[in-house]
C-alpha positions in Angstrom: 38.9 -25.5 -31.5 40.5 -25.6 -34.7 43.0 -28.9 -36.1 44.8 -25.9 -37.1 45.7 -23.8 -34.5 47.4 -21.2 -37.1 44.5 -20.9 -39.6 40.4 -19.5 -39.7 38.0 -22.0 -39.0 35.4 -22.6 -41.8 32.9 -21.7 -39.6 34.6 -18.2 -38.2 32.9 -16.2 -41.4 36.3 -15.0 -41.6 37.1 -14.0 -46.0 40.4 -14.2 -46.8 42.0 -11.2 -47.7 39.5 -9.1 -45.4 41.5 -6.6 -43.3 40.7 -7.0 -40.0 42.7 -4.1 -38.6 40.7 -2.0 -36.4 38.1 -5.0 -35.5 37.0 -4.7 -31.7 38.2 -7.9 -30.1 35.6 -9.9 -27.9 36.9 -12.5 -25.5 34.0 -14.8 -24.1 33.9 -12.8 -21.1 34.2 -9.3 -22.6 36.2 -6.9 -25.0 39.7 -7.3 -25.0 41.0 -4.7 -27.4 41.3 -3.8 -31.5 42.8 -5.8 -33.9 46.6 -4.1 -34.6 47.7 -6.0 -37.3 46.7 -9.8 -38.7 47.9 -12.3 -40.9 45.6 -14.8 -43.3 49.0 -16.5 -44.8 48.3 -20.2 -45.1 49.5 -22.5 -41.4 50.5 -19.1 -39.8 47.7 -16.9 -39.6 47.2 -14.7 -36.3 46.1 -11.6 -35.0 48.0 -9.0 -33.1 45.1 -7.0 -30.5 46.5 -4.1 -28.7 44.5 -4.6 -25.4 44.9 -0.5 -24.7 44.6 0.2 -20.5 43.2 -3.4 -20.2 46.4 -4.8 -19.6 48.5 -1.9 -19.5 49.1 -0.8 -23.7 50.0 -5.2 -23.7 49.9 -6.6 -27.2 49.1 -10.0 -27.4 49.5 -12.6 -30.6 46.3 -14.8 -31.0 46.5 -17.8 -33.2 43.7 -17.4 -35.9 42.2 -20.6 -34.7 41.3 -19.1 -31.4 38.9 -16.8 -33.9 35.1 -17.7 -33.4 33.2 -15.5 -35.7 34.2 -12.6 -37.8 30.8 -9.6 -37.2 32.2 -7.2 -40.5 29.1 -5.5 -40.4 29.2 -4.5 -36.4 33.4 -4.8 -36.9 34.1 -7.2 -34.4 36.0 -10.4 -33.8 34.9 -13.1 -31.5 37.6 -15.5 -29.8 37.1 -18.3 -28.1 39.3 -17.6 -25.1 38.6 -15.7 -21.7 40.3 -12.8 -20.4 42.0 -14.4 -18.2 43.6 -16.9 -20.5 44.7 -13.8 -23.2 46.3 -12.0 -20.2 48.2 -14.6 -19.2 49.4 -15.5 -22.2 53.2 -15.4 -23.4 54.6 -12.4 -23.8 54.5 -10.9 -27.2 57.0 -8.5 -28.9 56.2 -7.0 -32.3 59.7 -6.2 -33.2 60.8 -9.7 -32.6 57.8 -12.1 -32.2 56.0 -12.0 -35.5 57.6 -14.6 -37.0 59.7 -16.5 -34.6 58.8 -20.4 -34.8 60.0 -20.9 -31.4 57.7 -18.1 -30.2 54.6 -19.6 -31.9 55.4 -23.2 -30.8 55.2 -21.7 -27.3 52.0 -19.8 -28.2 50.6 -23.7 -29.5 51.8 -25.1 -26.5 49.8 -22.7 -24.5 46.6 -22.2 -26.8 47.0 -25.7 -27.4 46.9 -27.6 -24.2 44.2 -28.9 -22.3 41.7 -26.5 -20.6 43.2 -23.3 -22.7 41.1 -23.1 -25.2 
């Protein structure tokens, strides 16, 4: 796991500036979903995956250092959470989420604590 929960690791393959809209998402135990919308800025990066009938239409904010590997040629991200851990996660509203700091300090204490990630 990242130092930086809100940023790509080196090692994800991840380019900045890529869009990754559209991605399939890959938990470690299966697809989640597509990538809806994403962020690279700087200490807040994330990625928004509409999970479709997997949980219901759910969206669900990922911090970008829960990102694995980046596959552009098959168009697929890899995260390094199960789908267990990305259902139960806090829920996430677009309209009011995005970028609430008290929403992604929750997501940090959640993605962050021991056995989560």
């Amino acid at each position: 796991m990242s130092d930086n929960l809100w940023g790509y690791q080196p090692s994800s393959g991840y380019t900045a500036g890529a869009d990754l809209t559209g991605y399939a998402v890959e938990a470690t135990d299966g697809s989640i979903g597509k990538v809806d919308k994403h962020s690279d800025e700087v200490g807040s990066a994330y990625l928004v995956v509409d999970t479709g009938v997997w949980i219901f239409g759910k969206e669900v904010l990922l911090p970008a250092g829960t990102v694995k590997h980046v596959d552009t040629e098959d168009r697929k991200v890899y995260v390094s959470l199960t789908k267990d851990q990305i259902k139960d996660s806090p829920e996430f509203d677009k309209n009011k989420h995005t970028d609430d700091p008290g929403y992604r300090e929750q997501l940090g204490g959640y993605y962050g604590s021991p056995g989560a990630v």
